[in-house]
N, C-alpha and C positions, 0 to 999 in steps of 0.2 A: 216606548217603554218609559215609565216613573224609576228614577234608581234614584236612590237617597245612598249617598258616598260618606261613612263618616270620618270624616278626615279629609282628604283631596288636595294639598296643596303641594306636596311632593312622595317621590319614590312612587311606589306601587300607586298609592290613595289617585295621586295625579294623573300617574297611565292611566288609570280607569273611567276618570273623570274627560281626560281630551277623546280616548278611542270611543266612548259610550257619545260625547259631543257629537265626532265625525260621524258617528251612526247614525245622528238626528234624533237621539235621546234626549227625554228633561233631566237634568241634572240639577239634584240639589242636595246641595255638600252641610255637615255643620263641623266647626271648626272652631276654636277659641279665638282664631284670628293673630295668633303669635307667629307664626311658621309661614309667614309668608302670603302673598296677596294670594284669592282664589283666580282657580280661569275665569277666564270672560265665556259669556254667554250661561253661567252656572245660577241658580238661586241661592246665596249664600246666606248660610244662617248662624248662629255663633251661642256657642254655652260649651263650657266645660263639663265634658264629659264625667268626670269627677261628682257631680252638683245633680244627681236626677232630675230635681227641680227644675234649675234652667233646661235642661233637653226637652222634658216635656211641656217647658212654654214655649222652646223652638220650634218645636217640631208640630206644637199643636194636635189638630184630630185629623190630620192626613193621614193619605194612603199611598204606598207607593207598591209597583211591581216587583221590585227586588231591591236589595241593602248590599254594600258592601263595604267588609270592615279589617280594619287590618292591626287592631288595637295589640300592643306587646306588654302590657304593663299590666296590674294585678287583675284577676278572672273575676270581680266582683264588679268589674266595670262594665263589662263585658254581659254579663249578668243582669245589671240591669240595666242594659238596651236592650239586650233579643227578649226580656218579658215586656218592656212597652211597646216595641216592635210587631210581639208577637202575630197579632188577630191584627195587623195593620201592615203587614210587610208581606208578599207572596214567597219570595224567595231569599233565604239569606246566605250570601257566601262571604266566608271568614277566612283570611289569609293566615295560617299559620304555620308551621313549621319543621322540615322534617329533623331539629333536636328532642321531638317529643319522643324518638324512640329511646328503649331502655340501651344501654350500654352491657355489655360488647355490640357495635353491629356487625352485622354480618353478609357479607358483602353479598348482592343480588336479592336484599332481602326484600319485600314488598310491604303495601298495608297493613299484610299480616304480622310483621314483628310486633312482638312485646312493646307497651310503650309506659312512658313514667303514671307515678302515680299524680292526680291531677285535684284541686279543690275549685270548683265553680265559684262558691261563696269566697274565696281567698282574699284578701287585701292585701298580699305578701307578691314582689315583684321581683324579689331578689335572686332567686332561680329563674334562668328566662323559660328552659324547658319544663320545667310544673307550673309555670301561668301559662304557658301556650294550650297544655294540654289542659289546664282547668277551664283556659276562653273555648277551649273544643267541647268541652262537658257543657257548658254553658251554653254554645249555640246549639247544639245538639238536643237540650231539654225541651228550649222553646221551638222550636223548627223542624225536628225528627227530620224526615226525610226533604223535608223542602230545604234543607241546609246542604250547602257546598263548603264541604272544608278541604283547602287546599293548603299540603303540606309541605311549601316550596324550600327549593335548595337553595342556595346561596344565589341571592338576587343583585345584579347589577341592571343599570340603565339609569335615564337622564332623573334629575331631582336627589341624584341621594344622597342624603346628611352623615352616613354611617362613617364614611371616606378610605370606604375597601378599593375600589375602582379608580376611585378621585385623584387617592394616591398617589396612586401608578401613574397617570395622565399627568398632573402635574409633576410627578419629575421627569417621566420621558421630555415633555417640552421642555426641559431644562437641557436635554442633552449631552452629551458626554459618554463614559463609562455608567452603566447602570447594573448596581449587583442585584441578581435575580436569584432564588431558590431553586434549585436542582433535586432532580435531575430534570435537564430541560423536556425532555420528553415524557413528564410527567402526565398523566390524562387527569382533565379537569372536569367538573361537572359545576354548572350555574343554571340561572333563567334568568332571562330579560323581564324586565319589570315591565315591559309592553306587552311584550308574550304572554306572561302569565295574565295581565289584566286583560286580554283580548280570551283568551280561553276561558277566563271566568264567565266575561260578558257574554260567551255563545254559549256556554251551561245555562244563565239565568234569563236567555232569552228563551232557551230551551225550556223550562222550567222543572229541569234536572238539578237533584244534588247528587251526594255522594261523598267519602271518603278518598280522598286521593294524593299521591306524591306529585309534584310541578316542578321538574326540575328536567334539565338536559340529557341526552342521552351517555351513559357513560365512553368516554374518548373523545367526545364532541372535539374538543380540541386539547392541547397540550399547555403548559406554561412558557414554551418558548411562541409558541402560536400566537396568542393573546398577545402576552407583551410584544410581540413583533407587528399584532396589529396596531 
């Protein structure tokens, strides 16, 4: 498979980009090149996302099997990739997020809860959960059904800048006393940012989309669990 990664140089972008590698995939990423070096064995390509121009002289008149994208910033970006994308891309899966649901949730709820209201055209980042759901209107316009949008929980795993996980790790290796939030037997819910990039890659190897939540099963494990591992 052709998979064009836009981004890849860490968190999810990266998972996606090494586990699609180990499969014997082409990879080829575009990246502004700030965030760090790409993987080896990738085609690396570079334009700011921001600049349509630059993408479309990065990206030129290829084709690839499937895209994947993990953009969090205003839906207008987002926008216009999956239209240049569009009649050049088989399959696009867009990492997004389950804050797009409306508030109150309600617990056990599924894809069917109520979700925000959302602008594809937006240039406005400053809500994270009405740009996730406008990059969802967005992929959804050009991709219909060839779009995998996955609405992940709170992701941890290696590359990530956020420093939810990082945190924790570097102070445990500090050691000592460590105050942790209670109750320790609190049940947690996450997804590994491998996990989820390896379940997208079997979707768009598949060439399935769909709307869907990515996240762990609830009680997977506790807050005393975690930080004890």
């Amino acid at each position: 498979m052709r998979l064009l990664v836009l981004g890849g140089t860490h968190h999810v972008g990266r998972a996606a980009v090494e586990e699609a590698l180990a499969r014997g995939h082409q990879v080829t990423t575009l990246t502004r090149g700030t965030s760090g070096p790409p993987a080896d064995g990738v085609d690396a390509r570079y334009a700011d996302r921001r600049d349509p121009e630059a993408v479309a002289a990065a990206l030129g008149d290829e084709f690839w099997d499937a895209a994947f994208d993990t953009w969090s910033q205003e839906p207008a970006t987002v926008r216009a990739g999956a239209t240049l994308l569009a009649d050049r891309v088989a399959h696009y899966g867009y990492v997004s997020s389950r804050s797009v649901y409306a508030w109150p949730l309600v617990p056990g709820a599924d894809e069917s809860a109520p979700v925000v209201e959302g602008d594809p055209d937006s240039d406005d980042a400053s809500d994270y959960a009405t740009a996730k759901r406008g990059a969802e209107l967005a992929v959804l316009d050009a991709f219909g059904e060839r779009a995998l949008v996955a609405r992940a929980g709170l992701v941890i795993g290696p590359y990530e800048q956020v420093g939810r996980l990082p945190w924790w790790l570097e102070r445990i290796s500090r050691g000592g006393e460590v105050a942790a939030p209670g109750p320790a037997d609190r049940p947690l819910q996450y997804v590994d940012g491998r996990d989820l990039a390896a379940w997208m890659l079997d979707r768009a190897e598949a060439g399935a989309g769909g709307l869907f939540d990515a996240v762990g099963l609830p009680g997977h494990t506790t807050t005393q669990a975690l930080l004890a591992a």
